[in-house]
Biopython code that builds the backbone (N, CA, C, O; Angstrom):
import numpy as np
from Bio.PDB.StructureBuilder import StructureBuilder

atoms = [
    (1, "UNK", "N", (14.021, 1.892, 5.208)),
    (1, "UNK", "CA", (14.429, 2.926, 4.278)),
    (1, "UNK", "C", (14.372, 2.385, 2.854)),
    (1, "UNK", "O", (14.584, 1.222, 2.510)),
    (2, "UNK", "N", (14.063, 3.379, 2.117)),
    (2, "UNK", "CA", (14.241, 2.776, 0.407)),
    (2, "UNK", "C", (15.521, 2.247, -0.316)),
    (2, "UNK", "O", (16.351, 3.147, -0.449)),
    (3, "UNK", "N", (15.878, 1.155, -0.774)),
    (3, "UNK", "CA", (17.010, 0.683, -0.712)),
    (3, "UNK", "C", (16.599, -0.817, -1.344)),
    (3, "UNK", "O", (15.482, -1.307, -1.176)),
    (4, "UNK", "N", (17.899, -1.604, -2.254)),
    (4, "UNK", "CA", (18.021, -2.513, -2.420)),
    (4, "UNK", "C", (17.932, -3.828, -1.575)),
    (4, "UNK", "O", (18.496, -4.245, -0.563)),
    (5, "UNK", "N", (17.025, -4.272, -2.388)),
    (5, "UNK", "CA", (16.639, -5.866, -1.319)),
    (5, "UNK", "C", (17.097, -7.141, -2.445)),
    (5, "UNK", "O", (16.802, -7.271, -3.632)),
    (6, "UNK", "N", (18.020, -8.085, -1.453)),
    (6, "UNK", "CA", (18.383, -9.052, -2.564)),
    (6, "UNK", "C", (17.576, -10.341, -2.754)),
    (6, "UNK", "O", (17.238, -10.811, -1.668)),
    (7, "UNK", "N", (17.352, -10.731, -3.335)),
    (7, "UNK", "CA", (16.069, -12.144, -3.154)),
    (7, "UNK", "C", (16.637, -13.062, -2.601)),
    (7, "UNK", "O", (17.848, -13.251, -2.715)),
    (8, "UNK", "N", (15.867, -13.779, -1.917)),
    (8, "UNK", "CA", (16.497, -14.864, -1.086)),
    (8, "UNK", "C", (15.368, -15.885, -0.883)),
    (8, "UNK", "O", (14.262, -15.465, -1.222)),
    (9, "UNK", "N", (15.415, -17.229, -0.366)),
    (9, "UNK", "CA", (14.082, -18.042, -0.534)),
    (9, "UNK", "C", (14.208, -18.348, 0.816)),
    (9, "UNK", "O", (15.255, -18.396, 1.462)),
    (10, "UNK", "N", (12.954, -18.573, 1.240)),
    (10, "UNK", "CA", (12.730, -18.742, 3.296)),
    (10, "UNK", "C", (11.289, -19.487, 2.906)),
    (10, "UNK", "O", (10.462, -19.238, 2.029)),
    (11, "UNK", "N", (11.341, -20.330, 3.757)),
    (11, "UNK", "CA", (9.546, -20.891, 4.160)),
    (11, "UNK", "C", (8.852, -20.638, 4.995)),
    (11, "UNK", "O", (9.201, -21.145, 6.061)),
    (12, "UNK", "N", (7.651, -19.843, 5.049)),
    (12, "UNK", "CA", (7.126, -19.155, 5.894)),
    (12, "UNK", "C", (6.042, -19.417, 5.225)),
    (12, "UNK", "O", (5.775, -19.435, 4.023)),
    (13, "UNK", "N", (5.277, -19.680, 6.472)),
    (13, "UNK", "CA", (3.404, -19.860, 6.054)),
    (13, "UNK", "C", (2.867, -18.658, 6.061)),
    (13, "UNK", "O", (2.338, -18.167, 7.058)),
    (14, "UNK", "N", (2.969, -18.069, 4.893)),
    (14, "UNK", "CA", (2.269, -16.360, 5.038)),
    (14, "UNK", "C", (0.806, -16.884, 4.275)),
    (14, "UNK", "O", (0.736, -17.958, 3.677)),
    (15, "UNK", "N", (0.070, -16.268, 4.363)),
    (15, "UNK", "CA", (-1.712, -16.874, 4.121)),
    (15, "UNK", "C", (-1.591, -16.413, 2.610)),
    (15, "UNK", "O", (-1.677, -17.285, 1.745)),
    (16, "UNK", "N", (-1.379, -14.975, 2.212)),
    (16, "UNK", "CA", (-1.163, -14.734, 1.171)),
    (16, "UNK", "C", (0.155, -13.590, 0.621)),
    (16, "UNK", "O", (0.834, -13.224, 1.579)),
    (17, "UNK", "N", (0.463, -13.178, -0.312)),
    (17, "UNK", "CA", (1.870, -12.293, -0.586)),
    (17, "UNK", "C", (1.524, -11.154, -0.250)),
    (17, "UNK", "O", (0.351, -11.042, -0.607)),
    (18, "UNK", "N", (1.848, -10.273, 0.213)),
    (18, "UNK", "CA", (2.341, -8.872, 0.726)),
    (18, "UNK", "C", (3.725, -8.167, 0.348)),
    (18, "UNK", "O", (4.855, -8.641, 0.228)),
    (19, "UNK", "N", (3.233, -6.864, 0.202)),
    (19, "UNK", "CA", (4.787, -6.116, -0.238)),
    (19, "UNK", "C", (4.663, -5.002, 0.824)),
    (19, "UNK", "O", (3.615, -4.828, 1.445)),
    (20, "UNK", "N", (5.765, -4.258, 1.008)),
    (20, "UNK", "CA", (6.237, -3.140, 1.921)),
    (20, "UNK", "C", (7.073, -2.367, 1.034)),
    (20, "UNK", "O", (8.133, -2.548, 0.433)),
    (21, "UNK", "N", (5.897, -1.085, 1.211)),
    (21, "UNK", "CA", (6.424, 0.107, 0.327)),
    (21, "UNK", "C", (6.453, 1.414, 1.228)),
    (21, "UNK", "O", (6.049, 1.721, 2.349)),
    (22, "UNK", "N", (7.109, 2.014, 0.215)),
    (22, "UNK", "CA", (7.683, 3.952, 0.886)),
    (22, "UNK", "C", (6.548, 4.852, -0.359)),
    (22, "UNK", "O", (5.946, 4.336, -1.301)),
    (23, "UNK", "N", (6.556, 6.110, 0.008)),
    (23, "UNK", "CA", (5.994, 6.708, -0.745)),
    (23, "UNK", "C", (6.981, 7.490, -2.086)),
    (23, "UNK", "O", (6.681, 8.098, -3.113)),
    (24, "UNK", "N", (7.992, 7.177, -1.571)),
    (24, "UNK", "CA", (9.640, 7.586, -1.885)),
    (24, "UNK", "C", (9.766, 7.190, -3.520)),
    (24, "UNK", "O", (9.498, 6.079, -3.978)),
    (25, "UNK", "N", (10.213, 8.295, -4.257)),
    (25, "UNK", "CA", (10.096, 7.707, -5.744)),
    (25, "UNK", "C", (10.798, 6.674, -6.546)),
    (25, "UNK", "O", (10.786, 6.656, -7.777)),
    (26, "UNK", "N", (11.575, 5.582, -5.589)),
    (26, "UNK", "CA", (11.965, 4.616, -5.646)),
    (26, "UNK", "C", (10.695, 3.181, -5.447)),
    (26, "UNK", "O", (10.674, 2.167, -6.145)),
    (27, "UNK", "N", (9.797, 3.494, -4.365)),
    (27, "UNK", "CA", (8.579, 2.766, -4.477)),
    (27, "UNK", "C", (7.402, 2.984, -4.890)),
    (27, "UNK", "O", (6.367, 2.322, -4.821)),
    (28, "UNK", "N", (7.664, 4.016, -5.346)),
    (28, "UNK", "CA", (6.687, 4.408, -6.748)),
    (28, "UNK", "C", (7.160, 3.758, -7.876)),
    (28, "UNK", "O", (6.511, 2.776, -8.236)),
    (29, "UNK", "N", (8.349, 4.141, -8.658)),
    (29, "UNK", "CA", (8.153, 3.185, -9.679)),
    (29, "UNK", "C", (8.348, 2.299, -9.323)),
    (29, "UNK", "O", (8.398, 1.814, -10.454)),
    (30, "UNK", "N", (8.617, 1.156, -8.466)),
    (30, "UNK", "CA", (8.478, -0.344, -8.200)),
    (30, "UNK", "C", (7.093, -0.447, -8.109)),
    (30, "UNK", "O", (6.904, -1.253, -9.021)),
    (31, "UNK", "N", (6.179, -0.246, -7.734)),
    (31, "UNK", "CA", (4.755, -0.112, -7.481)),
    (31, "UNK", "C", (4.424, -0.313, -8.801)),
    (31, "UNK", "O", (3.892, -1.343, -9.213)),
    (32, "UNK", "N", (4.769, 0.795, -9.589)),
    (32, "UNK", "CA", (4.068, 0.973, -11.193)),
    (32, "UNK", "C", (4.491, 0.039, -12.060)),
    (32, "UNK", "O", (3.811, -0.214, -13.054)),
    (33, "UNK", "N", (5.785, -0.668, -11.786)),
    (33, "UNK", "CA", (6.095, -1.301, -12.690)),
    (33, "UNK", "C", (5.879, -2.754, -12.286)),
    (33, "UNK", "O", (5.796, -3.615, -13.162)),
    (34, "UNK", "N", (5.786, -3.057, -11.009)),
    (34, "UNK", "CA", (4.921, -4.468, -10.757)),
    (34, "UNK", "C", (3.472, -4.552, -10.112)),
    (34, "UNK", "O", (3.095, -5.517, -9.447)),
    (35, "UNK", "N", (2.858, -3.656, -10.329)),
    (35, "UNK", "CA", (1.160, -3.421, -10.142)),
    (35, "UNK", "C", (0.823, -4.702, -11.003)),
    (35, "UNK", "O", (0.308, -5.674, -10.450)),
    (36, "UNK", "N", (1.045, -4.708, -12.056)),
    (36, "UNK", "CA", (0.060, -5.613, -12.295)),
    (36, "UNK", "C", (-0.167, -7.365, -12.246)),
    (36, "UNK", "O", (-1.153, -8.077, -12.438)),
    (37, "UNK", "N", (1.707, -7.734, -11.780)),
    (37, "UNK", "CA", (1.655, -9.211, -11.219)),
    (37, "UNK", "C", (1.071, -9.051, -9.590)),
    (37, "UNK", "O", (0.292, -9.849, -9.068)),
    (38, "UNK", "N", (1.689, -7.728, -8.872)),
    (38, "UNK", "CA", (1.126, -7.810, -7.608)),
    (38, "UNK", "C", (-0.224, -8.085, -7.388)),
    (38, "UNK", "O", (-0.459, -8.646, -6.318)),
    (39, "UNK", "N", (-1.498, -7.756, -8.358)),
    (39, "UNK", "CA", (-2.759, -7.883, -8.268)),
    (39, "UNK", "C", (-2.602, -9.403, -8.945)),
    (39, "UNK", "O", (-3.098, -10.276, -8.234)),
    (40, "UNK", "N", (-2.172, -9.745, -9.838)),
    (40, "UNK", "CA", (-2.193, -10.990, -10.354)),
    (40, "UNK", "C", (-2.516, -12.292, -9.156)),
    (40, "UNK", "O", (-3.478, -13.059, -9.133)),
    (41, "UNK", "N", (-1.528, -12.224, -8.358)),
    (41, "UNK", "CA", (-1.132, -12.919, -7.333)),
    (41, "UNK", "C", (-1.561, -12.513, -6.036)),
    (41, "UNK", "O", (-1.124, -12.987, -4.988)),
    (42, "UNK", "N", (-2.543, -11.505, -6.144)),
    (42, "UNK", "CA", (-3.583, -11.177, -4.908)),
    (42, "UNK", "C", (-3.022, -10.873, -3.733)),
    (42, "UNK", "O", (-3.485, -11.134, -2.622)),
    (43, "UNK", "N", (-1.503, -10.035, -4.111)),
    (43, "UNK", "CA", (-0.941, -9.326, -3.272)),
    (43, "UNK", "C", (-1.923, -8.144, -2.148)),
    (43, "UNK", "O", (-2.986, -7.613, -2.469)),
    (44, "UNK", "N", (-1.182, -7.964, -0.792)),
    (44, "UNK", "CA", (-1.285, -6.691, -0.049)),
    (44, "UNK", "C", (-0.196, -5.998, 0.169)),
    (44, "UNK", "O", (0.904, -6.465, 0.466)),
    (45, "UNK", "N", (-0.485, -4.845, 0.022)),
    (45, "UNK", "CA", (-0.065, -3.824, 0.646)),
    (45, "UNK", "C", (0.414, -3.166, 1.504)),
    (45, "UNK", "O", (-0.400, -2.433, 2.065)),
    (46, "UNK", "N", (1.794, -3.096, 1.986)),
    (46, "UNK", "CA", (1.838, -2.078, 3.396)),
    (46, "UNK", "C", (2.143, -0.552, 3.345)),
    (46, "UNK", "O", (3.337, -0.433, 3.619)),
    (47, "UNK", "N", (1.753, 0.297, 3.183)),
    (47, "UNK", "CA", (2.513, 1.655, 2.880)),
    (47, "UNK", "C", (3.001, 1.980, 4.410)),
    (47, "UNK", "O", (2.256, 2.303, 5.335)),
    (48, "UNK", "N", (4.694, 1.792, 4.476)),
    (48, "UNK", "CA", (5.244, 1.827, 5.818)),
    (48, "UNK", "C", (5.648, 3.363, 5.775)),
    (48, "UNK", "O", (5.333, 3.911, 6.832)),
    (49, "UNK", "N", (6.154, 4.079, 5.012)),
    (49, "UNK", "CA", (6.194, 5.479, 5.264)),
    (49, "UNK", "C", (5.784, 6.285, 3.717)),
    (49, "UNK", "O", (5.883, 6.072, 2.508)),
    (50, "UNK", "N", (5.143, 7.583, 4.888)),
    (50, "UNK", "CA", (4.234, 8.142, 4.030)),
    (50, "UNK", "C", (3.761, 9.962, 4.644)),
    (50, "UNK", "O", (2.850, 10.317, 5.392)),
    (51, "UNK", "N", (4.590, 10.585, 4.096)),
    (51, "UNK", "CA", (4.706, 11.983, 5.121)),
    (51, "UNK", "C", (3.942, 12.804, 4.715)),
    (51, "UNK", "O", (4.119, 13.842, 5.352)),
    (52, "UNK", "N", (2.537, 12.994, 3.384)),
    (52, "UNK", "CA", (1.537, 13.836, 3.608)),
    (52, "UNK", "C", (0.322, 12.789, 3.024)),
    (52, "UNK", "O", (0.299, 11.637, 2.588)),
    (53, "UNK", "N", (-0.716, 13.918, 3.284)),
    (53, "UNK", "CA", (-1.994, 12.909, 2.148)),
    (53, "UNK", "C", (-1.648, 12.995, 0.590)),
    (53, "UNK", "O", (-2.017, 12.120, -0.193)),
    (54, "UNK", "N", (-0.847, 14.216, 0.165)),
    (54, "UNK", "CA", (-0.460, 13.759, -1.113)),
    (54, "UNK", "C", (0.400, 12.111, -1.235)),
    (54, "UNK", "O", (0.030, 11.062, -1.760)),
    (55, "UNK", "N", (1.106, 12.313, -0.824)),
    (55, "UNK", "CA", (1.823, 10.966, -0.703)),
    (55, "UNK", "C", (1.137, 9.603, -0.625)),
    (55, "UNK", "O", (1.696, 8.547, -0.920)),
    (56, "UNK", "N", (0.001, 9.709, -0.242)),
    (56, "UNK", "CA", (-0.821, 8.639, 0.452)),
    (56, "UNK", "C", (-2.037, 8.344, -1.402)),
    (56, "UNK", "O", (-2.343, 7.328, -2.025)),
    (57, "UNK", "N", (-2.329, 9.765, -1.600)),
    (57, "UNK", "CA", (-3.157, 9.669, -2.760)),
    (57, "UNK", "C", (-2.379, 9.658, -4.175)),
    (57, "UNK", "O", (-2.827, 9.710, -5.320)),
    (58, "UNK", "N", (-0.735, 9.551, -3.573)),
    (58, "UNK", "CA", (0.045, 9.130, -5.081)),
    (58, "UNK", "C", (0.515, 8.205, -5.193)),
    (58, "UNK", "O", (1.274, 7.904, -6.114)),
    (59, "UNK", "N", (0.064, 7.269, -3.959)),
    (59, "UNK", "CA", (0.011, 5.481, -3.977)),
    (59, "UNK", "C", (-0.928, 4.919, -4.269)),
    (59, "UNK", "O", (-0.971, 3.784, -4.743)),
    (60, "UNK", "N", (-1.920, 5.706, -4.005)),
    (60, "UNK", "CA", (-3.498, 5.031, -4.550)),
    (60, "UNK", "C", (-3.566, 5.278, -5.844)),
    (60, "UNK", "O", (-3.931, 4.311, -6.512)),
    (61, "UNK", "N", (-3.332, 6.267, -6.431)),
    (61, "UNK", "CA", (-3.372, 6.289, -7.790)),
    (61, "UNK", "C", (-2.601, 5.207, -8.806)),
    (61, "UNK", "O", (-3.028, 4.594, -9.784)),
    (62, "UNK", "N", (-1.733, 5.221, -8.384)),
    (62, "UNK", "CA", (-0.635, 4.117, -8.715)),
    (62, "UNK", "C", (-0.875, 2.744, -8.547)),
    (62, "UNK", "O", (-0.323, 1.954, -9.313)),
    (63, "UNK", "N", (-1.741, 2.278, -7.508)),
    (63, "UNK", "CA", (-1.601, 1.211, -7.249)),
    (63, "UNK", "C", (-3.300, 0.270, -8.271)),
    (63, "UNK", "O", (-3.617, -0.852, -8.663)),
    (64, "UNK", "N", (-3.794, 1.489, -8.249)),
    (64, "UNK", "CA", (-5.505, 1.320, -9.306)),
    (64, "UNK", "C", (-5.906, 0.455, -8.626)),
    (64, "UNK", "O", (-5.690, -0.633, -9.159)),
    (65, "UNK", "N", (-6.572, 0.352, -7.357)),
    (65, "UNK", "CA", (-7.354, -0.534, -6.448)),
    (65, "UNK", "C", (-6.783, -1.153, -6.032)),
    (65, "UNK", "O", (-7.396, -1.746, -5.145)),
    (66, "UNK", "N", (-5.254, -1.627, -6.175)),
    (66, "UNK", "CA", (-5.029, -2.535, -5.323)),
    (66, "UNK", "C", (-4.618, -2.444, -4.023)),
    (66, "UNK", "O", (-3.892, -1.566, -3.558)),
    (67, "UNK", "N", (-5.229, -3.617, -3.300)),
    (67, "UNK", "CA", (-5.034, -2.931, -1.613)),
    (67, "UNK", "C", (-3.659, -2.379, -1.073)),
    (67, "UNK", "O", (-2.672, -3.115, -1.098)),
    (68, "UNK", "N", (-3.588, -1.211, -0.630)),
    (68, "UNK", "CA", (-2.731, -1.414, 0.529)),
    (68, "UNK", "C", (-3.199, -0.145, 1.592)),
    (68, "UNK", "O", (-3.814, 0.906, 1.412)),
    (69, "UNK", "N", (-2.637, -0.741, 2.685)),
    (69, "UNK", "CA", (-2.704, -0.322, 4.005)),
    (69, "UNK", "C", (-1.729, 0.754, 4.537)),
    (69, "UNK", "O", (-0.584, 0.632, 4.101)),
    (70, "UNK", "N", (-1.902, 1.586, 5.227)),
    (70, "UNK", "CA", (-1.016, 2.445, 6.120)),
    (70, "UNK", "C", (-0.542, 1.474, 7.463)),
    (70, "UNK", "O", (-1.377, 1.287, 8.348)),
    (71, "UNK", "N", (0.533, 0.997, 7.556)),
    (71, "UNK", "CA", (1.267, 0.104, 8.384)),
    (71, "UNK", "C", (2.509, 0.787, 8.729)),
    (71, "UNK", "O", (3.063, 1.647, 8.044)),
    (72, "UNK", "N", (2.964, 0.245, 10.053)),
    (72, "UNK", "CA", (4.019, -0.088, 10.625)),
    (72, "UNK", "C", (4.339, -1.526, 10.150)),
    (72, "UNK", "O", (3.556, -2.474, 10.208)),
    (73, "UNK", "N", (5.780, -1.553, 9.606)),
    (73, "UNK", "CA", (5.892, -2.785, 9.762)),
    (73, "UNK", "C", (7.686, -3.576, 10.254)),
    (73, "UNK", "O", (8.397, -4.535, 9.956)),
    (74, "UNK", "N", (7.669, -2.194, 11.300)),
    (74, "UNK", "CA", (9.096, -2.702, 12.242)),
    (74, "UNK", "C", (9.242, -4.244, 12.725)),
    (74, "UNK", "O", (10.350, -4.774, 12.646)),
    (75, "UNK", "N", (7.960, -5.076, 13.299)),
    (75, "UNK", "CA", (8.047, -6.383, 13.552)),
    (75, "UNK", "C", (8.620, -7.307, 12.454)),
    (75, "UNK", "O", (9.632, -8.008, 12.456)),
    (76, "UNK", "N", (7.377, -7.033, 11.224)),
    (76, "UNK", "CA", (7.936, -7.687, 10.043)),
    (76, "UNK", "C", (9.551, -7.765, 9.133)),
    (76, "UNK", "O", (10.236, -8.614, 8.563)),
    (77, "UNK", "N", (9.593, -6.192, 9.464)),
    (77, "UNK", "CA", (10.908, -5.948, 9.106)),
    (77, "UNK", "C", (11.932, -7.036, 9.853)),
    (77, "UNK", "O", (12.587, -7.919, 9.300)),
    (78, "UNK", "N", (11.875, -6.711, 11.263)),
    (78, "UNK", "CA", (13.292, -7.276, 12.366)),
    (78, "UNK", "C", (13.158, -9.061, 12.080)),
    (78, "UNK", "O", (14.146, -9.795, 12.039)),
    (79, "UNK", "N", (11.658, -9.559, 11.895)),
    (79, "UNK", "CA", (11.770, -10.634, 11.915)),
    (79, "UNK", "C", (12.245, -11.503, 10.500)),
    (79, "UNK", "O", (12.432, -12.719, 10.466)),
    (80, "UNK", "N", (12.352, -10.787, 9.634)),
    (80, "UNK", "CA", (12.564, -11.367, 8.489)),
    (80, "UNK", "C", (13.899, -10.728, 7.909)),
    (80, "UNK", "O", (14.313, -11.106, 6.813)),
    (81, "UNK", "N", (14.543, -9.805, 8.609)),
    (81, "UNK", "CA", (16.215, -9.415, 8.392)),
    (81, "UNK", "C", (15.969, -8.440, 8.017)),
    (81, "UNK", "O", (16.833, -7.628, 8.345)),
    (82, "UNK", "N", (14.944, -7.893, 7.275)),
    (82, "UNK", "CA", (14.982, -6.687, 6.010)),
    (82, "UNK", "C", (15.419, -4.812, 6.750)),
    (82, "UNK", "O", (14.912, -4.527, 7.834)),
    (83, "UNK", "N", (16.149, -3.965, 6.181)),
    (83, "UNK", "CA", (16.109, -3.013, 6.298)),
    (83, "UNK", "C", (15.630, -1.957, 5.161)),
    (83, "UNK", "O", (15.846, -0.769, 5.400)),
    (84, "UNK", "N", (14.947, -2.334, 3.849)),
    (84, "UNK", "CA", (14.955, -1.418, 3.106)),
    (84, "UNK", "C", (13.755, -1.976, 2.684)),
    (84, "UNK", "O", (13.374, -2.999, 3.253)),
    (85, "UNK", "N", (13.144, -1.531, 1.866)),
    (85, "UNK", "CA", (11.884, -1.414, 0.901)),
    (85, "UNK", "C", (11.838, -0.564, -0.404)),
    (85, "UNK", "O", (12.099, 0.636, -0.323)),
    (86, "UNK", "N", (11.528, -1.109, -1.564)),
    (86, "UNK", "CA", (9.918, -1.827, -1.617)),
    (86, "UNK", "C", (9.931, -3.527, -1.858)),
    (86, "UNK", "O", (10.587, -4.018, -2.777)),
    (87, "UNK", "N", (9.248, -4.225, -1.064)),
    (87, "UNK", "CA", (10.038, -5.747, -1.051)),
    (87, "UNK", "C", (8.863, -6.487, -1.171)),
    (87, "UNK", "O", (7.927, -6.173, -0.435)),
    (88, "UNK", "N", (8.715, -7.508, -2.039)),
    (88, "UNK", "CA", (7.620, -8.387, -2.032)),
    (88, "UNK", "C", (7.805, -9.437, -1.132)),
    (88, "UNK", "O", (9.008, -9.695, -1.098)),
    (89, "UNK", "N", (7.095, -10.241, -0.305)),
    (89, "UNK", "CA", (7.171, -11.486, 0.725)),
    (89, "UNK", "C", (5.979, -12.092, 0.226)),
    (89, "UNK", "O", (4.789, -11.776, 0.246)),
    (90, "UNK", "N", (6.843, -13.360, -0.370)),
    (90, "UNK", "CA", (5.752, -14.439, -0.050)),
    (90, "UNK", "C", (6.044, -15.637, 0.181)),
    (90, "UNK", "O", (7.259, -15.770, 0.328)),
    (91, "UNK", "N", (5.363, -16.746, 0.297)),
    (91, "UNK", "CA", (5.634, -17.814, 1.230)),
    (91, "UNK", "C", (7.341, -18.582, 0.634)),
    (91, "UNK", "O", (8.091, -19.325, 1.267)),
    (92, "UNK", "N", (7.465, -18.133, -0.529)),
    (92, "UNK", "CA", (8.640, -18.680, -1.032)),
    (92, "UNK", "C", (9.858, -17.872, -0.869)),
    (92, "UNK", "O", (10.922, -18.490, -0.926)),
    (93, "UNK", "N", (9.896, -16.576, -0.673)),
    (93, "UNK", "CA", (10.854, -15.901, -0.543)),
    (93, "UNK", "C", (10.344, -14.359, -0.284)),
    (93, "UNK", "O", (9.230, -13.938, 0.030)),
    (94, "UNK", "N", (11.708, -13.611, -0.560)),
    (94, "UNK", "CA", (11.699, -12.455, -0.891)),
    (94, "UNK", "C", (12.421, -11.882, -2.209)),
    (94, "UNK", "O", (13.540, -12.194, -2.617)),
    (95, "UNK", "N", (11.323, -10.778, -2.898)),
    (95, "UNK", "CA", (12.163, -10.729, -4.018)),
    (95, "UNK", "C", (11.747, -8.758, -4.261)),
    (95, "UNK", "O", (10.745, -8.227, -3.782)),
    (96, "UNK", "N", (12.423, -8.294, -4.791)),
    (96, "UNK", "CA", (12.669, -7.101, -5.591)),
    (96, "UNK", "C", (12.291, -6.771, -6.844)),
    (96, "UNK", "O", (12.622, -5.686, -7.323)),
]
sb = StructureBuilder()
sb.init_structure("model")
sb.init_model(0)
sb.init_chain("A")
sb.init_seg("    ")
for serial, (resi, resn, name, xyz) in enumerate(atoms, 1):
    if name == "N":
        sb.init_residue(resn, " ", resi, " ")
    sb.init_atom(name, np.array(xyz, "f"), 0.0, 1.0, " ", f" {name:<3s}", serial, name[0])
structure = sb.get_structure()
């Protein structure tokens, strides 16, 4: 669900950074307002919920090429504690 994530640092061999987003106008502007370190740092994408194709084409717009995917990401979620999104993961932590 869309919701506050607190940063925390974990070591995990992730290959490269990934974030997990909603289409929800809480991960919209997180999207818009860190688009451009997320591409910096050759982030991906998960769009975990997403309830029409508008929704889907008002992440792409937003995101200006940068990848992301239509995912499930219940595994990722349970295994790494998280219940809310939009959350960046990368090998150093998690951050908001």
């Amino acid at each position: 669900t869309p919701g506050r994530v607190g940063s925390r640092t974990m070591t995990r061999p992730f290959a490269r950074p990934y974030f997990l987003i909603g289409s929800d106008a809480f991960s919209r502007k997180w999207l818009a307002t860190h688009r451009d370190r997320l591409a910096e740092i050759g982030a991906v994408g998960m769009l975990v919920e997403a309830r029409t194709l508008d929704d889907l084409q008002a992440i792409a717009e937003i995101a200006k090429g940068l990848p992301i995917l239509p995912a499930s990401a219940n595994d990722i979620a349970e295994a790494l504690d998280l219940s809310h999104y939009p959350v960046l993961i990368t090998r150093d932590g998690l951050e908001q």
